[in-house]
VEXVEX-642526 format. One record per residue (C-alpha): residue number from 1; residue in three letters; x, y, z. Coordinates in Angstrom, 1 decimal. Layout:
NUM_ALA_X_Y_Z
...
***
This chain:
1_UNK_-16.7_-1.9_-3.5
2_UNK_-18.0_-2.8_0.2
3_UNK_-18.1_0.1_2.7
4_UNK_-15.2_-1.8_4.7
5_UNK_-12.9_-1.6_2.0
6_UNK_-13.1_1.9_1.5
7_UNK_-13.0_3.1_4.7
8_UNK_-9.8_1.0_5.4
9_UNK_-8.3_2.5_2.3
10_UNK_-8.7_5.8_3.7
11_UNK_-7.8_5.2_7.4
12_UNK_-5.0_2.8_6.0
13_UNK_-2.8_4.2_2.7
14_UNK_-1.3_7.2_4.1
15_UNK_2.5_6.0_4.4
16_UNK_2.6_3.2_2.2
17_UNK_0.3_0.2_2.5
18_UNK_-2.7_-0.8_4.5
19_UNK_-2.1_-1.5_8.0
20_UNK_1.0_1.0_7.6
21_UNK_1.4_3.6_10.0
22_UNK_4.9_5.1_10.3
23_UNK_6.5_6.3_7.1
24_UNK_10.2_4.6_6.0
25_UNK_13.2_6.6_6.5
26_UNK_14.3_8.3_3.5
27_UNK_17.0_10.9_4.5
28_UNK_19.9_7.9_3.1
29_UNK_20.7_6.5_-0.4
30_UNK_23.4_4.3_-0.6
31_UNK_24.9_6.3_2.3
32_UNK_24.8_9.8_1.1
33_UNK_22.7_12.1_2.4
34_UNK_19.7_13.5_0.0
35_UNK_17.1_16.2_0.0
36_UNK_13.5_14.5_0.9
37_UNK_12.0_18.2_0.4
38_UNK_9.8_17.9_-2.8
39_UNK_9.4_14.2_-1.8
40_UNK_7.6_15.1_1.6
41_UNK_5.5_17.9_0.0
42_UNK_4.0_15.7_-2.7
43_UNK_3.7_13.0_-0.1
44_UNK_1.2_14.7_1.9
45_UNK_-0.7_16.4_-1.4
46_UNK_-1.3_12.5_-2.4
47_UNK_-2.4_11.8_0.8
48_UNK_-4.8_14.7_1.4
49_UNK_-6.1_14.5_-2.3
50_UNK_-7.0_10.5_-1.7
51_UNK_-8.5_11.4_2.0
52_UNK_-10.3_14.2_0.6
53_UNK_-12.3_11.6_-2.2
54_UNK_-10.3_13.7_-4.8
55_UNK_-9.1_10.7_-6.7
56_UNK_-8.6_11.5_-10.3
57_UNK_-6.0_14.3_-8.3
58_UNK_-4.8_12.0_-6.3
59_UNK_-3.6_9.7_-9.4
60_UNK_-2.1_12.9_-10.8
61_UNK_-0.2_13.8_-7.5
62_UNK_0.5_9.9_-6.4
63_UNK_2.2_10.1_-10.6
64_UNK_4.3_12.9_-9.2
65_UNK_5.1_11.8_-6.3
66_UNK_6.4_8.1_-8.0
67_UNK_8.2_10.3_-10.5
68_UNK_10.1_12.1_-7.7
69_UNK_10.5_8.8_-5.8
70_UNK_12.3_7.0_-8.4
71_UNK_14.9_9.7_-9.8
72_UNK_15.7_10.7_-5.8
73_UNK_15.9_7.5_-4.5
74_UNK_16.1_4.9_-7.1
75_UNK_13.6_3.0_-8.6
76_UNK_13.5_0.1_-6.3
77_UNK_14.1_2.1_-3.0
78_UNK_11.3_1.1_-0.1
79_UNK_9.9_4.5_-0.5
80_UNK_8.9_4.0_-4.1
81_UNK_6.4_1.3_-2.8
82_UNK_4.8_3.7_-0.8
83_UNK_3.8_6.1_-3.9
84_UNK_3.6_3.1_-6.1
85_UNK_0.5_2.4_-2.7
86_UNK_-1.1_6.0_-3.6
87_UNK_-1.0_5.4_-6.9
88_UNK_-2.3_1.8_-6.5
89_UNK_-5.2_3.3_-3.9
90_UNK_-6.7_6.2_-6.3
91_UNK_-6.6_3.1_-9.0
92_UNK_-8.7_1.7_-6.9
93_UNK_-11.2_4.0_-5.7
94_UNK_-11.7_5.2_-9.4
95_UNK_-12.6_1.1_-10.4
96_UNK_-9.2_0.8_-12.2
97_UNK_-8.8_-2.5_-10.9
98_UNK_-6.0_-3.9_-13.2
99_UNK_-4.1_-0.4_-12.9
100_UNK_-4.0_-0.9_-9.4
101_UNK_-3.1_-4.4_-9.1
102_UNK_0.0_-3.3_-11.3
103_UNK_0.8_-1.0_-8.4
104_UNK_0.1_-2.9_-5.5
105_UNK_2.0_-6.1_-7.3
106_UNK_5.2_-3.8_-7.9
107_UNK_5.0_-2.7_-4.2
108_UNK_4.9_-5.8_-3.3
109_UNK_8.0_-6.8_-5.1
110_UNK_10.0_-3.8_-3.2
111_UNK_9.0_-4.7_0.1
112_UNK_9.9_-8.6_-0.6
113_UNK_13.3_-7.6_-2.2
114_UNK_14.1_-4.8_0.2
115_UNK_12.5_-5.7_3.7
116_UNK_12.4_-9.2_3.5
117_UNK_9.0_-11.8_3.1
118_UNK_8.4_-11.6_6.8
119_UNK_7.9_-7.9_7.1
120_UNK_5.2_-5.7_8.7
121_UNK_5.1_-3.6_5.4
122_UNK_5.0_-7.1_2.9
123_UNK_2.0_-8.0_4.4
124_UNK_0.3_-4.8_4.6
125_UNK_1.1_-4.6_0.7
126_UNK_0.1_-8.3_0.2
127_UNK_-3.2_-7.2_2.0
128_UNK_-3.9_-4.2_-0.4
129_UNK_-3.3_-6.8_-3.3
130_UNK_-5.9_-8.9_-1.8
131_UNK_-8.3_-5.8_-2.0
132_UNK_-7.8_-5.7_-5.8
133_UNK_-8.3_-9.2_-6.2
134_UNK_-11.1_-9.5_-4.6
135_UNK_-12.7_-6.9_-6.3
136_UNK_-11.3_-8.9_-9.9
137_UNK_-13.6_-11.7_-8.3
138_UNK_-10.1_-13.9_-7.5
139_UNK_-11.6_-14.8_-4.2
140_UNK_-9.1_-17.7_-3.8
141_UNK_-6.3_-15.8_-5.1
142_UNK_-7.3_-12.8_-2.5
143_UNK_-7.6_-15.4_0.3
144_UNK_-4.0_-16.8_-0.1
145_UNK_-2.9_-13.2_0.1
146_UNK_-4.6_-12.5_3.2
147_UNK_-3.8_-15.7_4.7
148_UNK_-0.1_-15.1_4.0
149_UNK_-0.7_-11.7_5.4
150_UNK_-2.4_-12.6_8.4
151_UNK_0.8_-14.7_9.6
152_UNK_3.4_-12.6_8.7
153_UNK_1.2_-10.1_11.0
154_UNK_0.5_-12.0_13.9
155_UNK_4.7_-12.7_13.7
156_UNK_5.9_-9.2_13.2
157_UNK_2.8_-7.7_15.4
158_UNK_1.1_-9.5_17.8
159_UNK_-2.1_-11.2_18.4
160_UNK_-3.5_-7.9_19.5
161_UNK_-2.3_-5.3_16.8
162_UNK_-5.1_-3.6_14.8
163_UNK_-4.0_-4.7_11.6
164_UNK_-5.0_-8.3_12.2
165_UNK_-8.9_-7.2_13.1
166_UNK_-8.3_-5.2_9.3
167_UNK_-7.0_-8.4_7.5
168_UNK_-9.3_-10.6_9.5
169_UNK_-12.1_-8.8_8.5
170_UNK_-11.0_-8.7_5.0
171_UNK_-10.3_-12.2_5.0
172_UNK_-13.8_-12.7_6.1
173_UNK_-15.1_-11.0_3.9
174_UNK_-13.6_-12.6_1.1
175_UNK_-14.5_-16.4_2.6
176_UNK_-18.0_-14.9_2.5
177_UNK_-18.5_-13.9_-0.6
***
């Protein structure tokens, strides 16, 4: 994997998809309030397991974390994408590339579903499955992703937003090789 990728998985997986920043609300299910506790806790584990290189933990912890996810919030509840994008990112640091496509593709799906096509967080997750792909040697698969990413960006974003420089580079990358 190039040097790029990695360091933008890093800098960019911590609350749900590359490019994501702010973590989804997750105090409300269906209107009743629910305990986010042990949801938070093995949030940040995942998180400091992947930043610390730890990855085979950070699978183990990003497992937990999906686990928790799905019986507190249901299993296709935004917040489920973002462990489903831990998950996805120590897949793909430890070269599980279909593993990780799984992921990311399932992320993907939530964010569509429950956010809409033209959201901030669909095209960060489109742009993670782009990473995968690209590393499967589906360049033109990868370069429709980031494409498709790239505008729903520039939309939701601006011009000027750091996440297009990410998913332009990425998308350069790909055109290259």
């Amino acid at each position: 994997m190039r040097a790029f990728a990695l360091g933008a998985l890093l800098a960019l997986s911590a609350a749900g998809a590359f490019g994501q920043q702010k973590p989804l609300p997750q105090k409300e299910v269906s209107g009743a309030r629910v305990d986010d506790t042990r949801s938070r806790q093995l949030l940040e584990e995942a998180q400091n397991l992947l930043q610390r290189g730890e990855y085979p933990a950070a699978e183990a912890a990003s497992l937990r974390l999906l686990e928790e996810n799905i019986r507190t919030f249901g299993p296709d509840h935004p917040i489920v994408a973002t462990a489903l994008n831990l998950l996805g990112a120590s897949n793909l640091k430890q070269g599980k590339f279909n593993e990780a496509e799984g992921n990311f593709r399932r992320m993907l799906t939530i964010y569509e579903r429950r956010l809409g096509p033209d959201h901030e967080y669909t095209a960060a997750a489109l742009n993670s499955l782009a990473l995968v792909l690209e590393q499967l040697g589906d360049y033109q698969g990868a370069e429709t992703l980031l494409r498709r990413s790239l505008a729903i960006s520039e939309k939701a974003l601006g011009k000027n937003h750091p996440d297009i420089a990410t998913t332009l580079s990425n998308l350069s990358r790909v055109l290259d090789s």
